[in-house]
mmCIF file of the N, C-alpha and C atoms, coordinates in Angstrom:
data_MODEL
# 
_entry.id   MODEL 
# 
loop_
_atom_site.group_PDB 
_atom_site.id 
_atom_site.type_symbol 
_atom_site.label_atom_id 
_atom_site.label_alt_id 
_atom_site.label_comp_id 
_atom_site.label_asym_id 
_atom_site.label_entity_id 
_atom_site.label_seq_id 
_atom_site.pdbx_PDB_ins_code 
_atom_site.Cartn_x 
_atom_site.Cartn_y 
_atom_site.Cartn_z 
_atom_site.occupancy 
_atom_site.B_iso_or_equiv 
_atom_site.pdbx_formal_charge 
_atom_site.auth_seq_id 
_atom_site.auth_comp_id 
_atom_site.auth_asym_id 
_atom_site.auth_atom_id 
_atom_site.pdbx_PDB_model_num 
ATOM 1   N N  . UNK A 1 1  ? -5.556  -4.179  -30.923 1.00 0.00 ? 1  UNK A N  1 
ATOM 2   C CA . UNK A 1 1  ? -5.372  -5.334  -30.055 1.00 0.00 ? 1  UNK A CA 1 
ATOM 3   C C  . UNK A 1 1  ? -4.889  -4.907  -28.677 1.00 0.00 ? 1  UNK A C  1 
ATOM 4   N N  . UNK A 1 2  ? -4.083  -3.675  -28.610 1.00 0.00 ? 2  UNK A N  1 
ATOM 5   C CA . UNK A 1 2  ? -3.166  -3.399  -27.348 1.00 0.00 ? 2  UNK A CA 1 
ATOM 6   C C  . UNK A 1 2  ? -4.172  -2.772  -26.971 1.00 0.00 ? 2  UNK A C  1 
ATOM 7   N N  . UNK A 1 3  ? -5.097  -2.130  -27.295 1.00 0.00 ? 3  UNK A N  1 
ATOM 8   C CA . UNK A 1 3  ? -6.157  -0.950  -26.785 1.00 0.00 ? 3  UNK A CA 1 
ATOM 9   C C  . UNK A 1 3  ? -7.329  -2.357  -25.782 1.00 0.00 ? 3  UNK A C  1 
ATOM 10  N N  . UNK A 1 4  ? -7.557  -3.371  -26.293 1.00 0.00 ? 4  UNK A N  1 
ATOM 11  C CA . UNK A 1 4  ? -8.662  -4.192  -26.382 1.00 0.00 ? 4  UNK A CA 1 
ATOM 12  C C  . UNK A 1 4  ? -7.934  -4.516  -24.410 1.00 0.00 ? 4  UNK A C  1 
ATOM 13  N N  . UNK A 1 5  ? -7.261  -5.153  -24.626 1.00 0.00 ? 5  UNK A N  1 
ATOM 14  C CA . UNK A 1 5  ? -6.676  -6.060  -23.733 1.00 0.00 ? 5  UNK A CA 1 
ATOM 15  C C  . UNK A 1 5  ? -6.896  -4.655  -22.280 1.00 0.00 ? 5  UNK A C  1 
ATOM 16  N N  . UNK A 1 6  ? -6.107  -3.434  -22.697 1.00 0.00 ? 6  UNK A N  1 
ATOM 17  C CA . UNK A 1 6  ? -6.392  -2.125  -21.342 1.00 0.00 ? 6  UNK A CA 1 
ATOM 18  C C  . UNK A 1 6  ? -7.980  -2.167  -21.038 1.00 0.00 ? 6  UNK A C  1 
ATOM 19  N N  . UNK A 1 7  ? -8.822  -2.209  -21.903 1.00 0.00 ? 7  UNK A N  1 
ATOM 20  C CA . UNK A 1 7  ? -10.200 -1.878  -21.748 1.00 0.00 ? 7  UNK A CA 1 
ATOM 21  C C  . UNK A 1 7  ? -10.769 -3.636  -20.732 1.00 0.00 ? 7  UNK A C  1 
ATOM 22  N N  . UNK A 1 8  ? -10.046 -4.433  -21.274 1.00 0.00 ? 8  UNK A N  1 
ATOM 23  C CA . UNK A 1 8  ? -10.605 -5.522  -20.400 1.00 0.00 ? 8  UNK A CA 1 
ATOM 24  C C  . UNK A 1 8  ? -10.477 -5.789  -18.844 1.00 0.00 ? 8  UNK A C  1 
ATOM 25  N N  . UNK A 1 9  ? -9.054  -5.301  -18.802 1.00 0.00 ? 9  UNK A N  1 
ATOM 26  C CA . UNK A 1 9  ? -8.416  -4.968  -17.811 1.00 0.00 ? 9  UNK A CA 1 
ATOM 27  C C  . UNK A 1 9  ? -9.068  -4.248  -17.175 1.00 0.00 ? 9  UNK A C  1 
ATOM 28  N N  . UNK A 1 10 ? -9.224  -2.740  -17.335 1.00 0.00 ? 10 UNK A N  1 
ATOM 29  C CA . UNK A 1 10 ? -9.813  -1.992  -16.551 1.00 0.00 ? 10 UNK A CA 1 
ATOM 30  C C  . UNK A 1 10 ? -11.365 -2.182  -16.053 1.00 0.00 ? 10 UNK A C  1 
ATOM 31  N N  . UNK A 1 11 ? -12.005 -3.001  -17.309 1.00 0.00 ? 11 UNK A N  1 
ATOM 32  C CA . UNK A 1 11 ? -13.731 -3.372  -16.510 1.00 0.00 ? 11 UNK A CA 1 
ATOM 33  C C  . UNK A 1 11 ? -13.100 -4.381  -15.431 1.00 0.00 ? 11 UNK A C  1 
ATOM 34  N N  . UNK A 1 12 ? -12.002 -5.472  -15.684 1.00 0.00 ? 12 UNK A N  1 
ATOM 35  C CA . UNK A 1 12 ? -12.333 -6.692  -14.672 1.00 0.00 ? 12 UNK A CA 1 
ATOM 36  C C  . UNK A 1 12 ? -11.939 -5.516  -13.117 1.00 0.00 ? 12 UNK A C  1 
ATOM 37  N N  . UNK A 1 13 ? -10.923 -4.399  -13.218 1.00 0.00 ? 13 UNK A N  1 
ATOM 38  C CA . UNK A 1 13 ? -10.382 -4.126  -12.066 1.00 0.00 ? 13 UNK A CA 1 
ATOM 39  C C  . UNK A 1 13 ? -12.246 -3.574  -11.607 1.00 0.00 ? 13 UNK A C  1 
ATOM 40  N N  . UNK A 1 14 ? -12.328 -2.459  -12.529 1.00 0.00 ? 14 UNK A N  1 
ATOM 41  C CA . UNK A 1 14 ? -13.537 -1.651  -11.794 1.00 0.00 ? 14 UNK A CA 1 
ATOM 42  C C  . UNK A 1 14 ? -14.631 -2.798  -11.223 1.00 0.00 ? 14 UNK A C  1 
ATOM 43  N N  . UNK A 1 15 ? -14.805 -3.474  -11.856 1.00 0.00 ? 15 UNK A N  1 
ATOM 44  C CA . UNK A 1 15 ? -15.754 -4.622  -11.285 1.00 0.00 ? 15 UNK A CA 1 
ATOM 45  C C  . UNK A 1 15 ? -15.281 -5.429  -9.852  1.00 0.00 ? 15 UNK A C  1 
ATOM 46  N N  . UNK A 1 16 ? -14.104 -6.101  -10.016 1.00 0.00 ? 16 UNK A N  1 
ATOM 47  C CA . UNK A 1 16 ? -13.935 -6.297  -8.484  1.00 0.00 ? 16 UNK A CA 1 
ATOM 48  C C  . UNK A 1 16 ? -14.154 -5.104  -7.459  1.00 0.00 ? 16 UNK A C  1 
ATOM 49  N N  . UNK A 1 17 ? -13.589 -3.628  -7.565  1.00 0.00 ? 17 UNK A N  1 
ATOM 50  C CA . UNK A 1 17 ? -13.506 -2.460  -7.012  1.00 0.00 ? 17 UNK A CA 1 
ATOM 51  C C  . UNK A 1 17 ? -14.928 -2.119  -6.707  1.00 0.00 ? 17 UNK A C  1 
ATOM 52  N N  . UNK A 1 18 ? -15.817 -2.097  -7.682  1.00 0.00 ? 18 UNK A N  1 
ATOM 53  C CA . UNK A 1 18 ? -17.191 -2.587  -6.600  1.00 0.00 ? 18 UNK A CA 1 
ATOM 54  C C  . UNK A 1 18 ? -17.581 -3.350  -6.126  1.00 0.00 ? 18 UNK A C  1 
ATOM 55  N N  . UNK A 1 19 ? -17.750 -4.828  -6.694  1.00 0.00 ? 19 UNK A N  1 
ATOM 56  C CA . UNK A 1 19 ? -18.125 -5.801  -6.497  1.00 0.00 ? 19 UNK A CA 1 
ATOM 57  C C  . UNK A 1 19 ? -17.330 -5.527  -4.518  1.00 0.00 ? 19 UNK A C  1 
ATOM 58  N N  . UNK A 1 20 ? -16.401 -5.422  -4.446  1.00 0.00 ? 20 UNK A N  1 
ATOM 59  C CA . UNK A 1 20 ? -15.888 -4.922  -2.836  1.00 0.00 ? 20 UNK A CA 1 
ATOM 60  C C  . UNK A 1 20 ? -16.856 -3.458  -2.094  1.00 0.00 ? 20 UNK A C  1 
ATOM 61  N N  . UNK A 1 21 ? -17.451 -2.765  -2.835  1.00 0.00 ? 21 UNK A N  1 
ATOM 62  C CA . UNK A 1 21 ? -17.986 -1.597  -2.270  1.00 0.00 ? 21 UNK A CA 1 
ATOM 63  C C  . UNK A 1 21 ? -16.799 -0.764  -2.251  1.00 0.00 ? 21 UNK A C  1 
ATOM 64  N N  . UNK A 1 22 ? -15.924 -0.320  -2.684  1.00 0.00 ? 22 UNK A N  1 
ATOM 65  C CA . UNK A 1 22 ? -14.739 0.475   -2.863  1.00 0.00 ? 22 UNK A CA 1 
ATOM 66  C C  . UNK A 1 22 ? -14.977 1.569   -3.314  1.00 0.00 ? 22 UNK A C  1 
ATOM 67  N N  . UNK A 1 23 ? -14.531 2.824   -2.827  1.00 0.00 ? 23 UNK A N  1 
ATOM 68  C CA . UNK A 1 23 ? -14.059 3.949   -4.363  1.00 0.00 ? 23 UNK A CA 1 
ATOM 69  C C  . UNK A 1 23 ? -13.063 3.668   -5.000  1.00 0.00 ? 23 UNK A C  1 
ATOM 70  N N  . UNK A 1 24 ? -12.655 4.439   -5.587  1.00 0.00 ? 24 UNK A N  1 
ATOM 71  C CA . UNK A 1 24 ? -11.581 4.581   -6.756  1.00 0.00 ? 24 UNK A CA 1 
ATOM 72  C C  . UNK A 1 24 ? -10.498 5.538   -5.794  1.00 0.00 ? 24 UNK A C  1 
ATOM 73  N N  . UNK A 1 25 ? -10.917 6.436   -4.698  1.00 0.00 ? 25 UNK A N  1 
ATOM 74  C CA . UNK A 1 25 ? -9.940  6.440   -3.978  1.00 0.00 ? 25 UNK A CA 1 
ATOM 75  C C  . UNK A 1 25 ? -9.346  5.273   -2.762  1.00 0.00 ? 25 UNK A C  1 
ATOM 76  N N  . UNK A 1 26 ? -10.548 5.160   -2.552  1.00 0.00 ? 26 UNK A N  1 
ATOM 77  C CA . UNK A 1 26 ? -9.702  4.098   -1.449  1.00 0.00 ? 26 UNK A CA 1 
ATOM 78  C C  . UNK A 1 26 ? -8.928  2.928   -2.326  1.00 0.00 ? 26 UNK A C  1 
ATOM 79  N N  . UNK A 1 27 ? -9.465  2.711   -2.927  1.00 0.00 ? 27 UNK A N  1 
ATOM 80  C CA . UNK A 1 27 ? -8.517  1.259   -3.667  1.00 0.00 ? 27 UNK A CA 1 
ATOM 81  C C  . UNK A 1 27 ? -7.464  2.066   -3.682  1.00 0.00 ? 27 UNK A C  1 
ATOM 82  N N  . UNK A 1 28 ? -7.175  3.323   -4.451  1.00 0.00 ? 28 UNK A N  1 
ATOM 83  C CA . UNK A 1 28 ? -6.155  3.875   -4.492  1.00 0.00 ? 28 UNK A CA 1 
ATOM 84  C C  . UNK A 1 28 ? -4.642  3.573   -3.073  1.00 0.00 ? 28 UNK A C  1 
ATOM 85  N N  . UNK A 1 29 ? -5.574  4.141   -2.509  1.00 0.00 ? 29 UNK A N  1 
ATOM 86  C CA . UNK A 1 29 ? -4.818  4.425   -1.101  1.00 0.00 ? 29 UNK A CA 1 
ATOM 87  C C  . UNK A 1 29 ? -4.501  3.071   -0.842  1.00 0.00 ? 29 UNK A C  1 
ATOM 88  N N  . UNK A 1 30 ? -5.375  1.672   -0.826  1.00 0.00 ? 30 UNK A N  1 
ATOM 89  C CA . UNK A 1 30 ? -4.314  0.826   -0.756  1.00 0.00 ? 30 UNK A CA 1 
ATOM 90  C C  . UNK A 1 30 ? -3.556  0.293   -1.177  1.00 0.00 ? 30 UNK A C  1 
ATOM 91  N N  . UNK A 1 31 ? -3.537  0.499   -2.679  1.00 0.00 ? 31 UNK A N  1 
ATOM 92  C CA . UNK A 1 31 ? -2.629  0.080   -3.774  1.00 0.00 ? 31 UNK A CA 1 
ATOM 93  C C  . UNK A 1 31 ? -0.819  1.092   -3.320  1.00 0.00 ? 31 UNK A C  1 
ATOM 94  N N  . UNK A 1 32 ? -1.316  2.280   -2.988  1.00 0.00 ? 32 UNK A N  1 
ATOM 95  C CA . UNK A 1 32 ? -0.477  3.118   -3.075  1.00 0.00 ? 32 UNK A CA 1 
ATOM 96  C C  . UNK A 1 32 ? -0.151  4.152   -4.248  1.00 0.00 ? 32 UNK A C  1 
ATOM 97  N N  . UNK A 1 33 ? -1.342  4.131   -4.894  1.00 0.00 ? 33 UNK A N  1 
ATOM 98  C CA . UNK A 1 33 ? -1.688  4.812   -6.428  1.00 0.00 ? 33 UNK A CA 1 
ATOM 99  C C  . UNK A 1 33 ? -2.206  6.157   -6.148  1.00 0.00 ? 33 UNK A C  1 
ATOM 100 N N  . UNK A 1 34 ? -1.578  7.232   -7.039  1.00 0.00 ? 34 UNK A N  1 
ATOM 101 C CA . UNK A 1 34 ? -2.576  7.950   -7.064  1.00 0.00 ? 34 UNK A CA 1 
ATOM 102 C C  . UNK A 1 34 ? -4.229  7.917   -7.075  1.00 0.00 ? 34 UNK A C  1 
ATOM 103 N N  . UNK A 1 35 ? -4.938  8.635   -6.732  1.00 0.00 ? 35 UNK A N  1 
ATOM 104 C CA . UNK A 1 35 ? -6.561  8.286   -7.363  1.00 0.00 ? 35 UNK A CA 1 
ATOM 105 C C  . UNK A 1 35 ? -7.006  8.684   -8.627  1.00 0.00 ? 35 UNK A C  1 
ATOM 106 N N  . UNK A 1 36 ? -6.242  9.325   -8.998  1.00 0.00 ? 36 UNK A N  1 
ATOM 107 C CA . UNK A 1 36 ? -6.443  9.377   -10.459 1.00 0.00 ? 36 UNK A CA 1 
ATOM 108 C C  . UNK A 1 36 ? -6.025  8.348   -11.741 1.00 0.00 ? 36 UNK A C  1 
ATOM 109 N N  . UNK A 1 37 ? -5.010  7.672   -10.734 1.00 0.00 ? 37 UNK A N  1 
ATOM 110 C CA . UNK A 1 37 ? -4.441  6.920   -11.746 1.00 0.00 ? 37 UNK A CA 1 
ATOM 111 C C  . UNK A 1 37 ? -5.322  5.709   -11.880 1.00 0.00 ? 37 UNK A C  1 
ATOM 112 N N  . UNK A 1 38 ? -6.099  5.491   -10.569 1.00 0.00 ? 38 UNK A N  1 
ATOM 113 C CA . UNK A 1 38 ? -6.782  4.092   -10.565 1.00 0.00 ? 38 UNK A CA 1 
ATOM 114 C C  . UNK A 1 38 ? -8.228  4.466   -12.208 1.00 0.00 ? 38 UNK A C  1 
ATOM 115 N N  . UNK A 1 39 ? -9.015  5.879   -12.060 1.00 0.00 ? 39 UNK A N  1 
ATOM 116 C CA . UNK A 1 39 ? -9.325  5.953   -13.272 1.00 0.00 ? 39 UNK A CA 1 
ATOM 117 C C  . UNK A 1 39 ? -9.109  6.187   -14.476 1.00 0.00 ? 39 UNK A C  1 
ATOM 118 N N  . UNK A 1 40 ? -7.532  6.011   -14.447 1.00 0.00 ? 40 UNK A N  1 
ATOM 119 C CA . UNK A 1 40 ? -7.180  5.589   -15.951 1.00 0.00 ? 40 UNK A CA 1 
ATOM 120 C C  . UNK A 1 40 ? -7.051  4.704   -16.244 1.00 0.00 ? 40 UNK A C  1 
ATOM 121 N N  . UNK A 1 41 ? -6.801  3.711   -15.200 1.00 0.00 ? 41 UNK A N  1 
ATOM 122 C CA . UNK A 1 41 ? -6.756  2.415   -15.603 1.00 0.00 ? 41 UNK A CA 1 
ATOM 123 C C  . UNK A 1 41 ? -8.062  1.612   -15.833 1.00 0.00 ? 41 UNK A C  1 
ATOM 124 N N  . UNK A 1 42 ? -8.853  2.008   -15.184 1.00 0.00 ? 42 UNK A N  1 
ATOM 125 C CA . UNK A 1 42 ? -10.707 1.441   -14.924 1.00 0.00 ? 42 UNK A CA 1 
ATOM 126 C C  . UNK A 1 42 ? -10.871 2.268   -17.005 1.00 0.00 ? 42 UNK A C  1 
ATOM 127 N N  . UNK A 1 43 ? -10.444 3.480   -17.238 1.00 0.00 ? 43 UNK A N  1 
ATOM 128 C CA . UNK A 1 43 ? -11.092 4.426   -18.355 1.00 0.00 ? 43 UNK A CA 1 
ATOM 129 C C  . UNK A 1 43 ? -10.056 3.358   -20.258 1.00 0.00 ? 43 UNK A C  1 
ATOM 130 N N  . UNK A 1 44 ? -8.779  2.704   -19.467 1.00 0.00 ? 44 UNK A N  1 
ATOM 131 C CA . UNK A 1 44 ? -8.322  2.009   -20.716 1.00 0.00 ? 44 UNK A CA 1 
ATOM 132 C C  . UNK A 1 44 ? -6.928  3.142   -21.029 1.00 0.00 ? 44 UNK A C  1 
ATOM 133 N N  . UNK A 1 45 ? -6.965  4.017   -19.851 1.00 0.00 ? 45 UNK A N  1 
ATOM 134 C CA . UNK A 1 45 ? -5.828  5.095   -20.522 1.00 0.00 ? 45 UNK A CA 1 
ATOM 135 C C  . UNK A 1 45 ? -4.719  5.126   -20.277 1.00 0.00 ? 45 UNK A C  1 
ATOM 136 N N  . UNK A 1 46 ? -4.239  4.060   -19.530 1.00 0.00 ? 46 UNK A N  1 
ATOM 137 C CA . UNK A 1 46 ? -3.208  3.759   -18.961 1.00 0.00 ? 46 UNK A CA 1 
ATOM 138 C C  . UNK A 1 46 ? -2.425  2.228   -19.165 1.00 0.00 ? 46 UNK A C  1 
ATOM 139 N N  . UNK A 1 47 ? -1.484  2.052   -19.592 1.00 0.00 ? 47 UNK A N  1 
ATOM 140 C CA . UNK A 1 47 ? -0.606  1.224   -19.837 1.00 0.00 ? 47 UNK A CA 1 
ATOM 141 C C  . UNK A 1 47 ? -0.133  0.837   -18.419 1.00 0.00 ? 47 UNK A C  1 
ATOM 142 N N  . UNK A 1 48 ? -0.648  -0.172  -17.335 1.00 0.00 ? 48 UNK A N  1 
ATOM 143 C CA . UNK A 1 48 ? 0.227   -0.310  -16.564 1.00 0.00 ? 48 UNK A CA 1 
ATOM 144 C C  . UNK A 1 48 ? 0.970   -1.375  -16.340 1.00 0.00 ? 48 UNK A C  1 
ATOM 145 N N  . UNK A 1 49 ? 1.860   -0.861  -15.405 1.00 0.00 ? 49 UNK A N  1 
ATOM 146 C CA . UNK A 1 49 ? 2.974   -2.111  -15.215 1.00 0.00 ? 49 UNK A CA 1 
ATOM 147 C C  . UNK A 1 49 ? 2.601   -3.410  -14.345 1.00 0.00 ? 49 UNK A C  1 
ATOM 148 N N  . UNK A 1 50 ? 3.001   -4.567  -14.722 1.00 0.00 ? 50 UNK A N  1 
ATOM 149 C CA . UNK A 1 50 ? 2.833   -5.645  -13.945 1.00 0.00 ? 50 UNK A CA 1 
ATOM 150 C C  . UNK A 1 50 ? 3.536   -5.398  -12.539 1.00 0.00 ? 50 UNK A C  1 
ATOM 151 N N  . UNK A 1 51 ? 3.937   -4.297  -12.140 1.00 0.00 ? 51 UNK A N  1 
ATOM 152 C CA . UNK A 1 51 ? 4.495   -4.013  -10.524 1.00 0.00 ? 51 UNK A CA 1 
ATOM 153 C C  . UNK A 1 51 ? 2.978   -3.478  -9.826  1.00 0.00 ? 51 UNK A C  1 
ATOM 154 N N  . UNK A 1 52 ? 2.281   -2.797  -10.725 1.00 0.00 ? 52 UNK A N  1 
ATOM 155 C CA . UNK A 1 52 ? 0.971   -1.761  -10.275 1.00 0.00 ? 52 UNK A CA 1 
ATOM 156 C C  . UNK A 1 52 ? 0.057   -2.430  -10.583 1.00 0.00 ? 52 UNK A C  1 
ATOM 157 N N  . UNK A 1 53 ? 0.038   -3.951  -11.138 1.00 0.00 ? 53 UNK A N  1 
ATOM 158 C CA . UNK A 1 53 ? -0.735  -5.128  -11.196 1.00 0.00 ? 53 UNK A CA 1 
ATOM 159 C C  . UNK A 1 53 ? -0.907  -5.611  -10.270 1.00 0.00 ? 53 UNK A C  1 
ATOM 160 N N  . UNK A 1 54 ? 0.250   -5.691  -9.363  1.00 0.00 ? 54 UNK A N  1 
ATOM 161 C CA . UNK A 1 54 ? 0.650   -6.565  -8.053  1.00 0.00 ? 54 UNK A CA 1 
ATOM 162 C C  . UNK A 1 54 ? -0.189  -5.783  -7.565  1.00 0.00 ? 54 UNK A C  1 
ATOM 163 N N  . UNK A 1 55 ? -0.026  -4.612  -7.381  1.00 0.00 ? 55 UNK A N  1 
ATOM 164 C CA . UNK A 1 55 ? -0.610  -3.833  -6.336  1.00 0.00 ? 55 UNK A CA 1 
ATOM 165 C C  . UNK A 1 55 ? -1.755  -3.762  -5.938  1.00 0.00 ? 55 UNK A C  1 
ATOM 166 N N  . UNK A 1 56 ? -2.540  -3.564  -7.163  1.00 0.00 ? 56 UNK A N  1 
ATOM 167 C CA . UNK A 1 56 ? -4.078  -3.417  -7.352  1.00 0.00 ? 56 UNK A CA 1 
ATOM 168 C C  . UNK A 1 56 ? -4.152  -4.597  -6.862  1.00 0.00 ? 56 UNK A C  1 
ATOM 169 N N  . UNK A 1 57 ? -3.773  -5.972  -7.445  1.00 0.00 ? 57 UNK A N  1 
ATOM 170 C CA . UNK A 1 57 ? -4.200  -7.321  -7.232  1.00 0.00 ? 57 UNK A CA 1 
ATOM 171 C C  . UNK A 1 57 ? -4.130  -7.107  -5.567  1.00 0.00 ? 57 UNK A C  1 
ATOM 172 N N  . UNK A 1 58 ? -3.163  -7.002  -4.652  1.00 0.00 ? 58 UNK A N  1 
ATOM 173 C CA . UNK A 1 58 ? -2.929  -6.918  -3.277  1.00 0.00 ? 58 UNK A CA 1 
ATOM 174 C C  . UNK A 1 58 ? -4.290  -6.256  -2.859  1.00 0.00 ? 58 UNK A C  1 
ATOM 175 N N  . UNK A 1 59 ? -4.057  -5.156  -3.529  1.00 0.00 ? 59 UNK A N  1 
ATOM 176 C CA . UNK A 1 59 ? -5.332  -4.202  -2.385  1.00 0.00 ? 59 UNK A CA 1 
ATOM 177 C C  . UNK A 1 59 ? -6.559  -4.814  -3.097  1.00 0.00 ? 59 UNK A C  1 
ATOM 178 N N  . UNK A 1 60 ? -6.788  -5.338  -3.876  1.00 0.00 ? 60 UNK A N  1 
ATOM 179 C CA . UNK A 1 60 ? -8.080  -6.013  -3.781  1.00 0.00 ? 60 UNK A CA 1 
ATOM 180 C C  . UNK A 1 60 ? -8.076  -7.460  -3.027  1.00 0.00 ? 60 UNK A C  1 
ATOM 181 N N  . UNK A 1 61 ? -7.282  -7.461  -2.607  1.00 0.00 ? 61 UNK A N  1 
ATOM 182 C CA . UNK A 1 61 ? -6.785  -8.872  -1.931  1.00 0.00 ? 61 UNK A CA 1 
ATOM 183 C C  . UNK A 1 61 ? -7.624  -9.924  -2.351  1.00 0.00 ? 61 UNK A C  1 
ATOM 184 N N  . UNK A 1 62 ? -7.611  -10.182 -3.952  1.00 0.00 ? 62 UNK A N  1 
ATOM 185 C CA . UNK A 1 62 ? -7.220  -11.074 -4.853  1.00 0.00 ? 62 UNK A CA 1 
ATOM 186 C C  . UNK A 1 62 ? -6.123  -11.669 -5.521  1.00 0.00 ? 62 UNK A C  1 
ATOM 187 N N  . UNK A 1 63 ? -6.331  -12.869 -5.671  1.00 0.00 ? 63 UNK A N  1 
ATOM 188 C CA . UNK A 1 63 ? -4.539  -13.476 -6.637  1.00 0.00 ? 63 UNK A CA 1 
ATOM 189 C C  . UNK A 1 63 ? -4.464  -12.814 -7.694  1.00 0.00 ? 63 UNK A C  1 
ATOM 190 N N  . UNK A 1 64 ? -3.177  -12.593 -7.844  1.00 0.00 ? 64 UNK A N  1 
ATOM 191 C CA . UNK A 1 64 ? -3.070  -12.217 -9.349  1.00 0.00 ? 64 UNK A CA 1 
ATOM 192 C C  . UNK A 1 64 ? -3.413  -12.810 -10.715 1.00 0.00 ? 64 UNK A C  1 
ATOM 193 N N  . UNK A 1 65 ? -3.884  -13.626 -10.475 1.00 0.00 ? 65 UNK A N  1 
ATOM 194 C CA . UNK A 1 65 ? -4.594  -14.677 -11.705 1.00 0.00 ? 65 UNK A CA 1 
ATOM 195 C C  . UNK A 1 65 ? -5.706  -14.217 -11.578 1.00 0.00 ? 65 UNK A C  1 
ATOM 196 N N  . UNK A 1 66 ? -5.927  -14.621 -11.105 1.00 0.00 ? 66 UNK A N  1 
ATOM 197 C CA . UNK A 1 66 ? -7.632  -14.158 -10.904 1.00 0.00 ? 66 UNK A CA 1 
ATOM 198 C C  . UNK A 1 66 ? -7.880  -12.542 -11.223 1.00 0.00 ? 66 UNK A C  1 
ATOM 199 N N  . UNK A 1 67 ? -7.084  -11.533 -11.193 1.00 0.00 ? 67 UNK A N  1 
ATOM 200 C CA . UNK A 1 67 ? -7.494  -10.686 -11.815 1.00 0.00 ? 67 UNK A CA 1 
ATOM 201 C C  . UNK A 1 67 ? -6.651  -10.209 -13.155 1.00 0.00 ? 67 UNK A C  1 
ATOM 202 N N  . UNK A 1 68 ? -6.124  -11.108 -13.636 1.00 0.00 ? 68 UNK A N  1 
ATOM 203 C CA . UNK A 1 68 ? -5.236  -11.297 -14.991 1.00 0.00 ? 68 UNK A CA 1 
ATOM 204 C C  . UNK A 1 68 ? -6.786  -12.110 -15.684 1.00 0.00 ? 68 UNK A C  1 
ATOM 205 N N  . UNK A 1 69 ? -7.274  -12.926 -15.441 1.00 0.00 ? 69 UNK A N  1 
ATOM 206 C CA . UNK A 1 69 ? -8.443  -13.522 -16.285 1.00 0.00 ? 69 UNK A CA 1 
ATOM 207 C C  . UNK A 1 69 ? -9.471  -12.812 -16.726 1.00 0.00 ? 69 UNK A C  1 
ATOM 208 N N  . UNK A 1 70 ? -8.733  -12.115 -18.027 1.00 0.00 ? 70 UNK A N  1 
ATOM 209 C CA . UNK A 1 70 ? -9.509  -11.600 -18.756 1.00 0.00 ? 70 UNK A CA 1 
ATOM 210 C C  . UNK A 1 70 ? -10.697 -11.947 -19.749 1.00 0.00 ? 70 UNK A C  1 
ATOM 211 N N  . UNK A 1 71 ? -11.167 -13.034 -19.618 1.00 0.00 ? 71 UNK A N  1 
ATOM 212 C CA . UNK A 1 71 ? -11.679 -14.038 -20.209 1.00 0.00 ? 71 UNK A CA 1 
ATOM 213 C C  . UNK A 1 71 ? -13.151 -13.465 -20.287 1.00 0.00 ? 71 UNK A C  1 
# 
């Protein structure tokens, strides 16, 4: 169940992250993330925190709902 929910997570991020024309570094850089870390989170391998939620959500300058709707 905990595995399901990272993997959803990470398609909705990678999908906005193109859907913008982005890399995985630049999102990085505006999140303030490593670039590696952004593909662990896109890969399901990473547990992250609702602080590095904010973040991503910011630098995709989307609401945070909107990329919490894992639906």
């Amino acid at each position: 169940m905990k595995r399901e929910i990272l993997i959803k997570f990470g398609k909705k991020v990678r999908e906005e992250r193109i859907k913008q024309g982005l890399s995985q570094e630049q999102l990085a850089t505006r999140a303030g993330v490593h670039r590696t870390y952004v593909g662990m989170i896109e890969r399901a391998e990473k547990n992250i925190t609702i602080e590095n939620i904010e973040k991503i959500a910011r630098a995709l300058k989307i609401p945070l709902d909107k990329l919490m709707n894992l639906n």
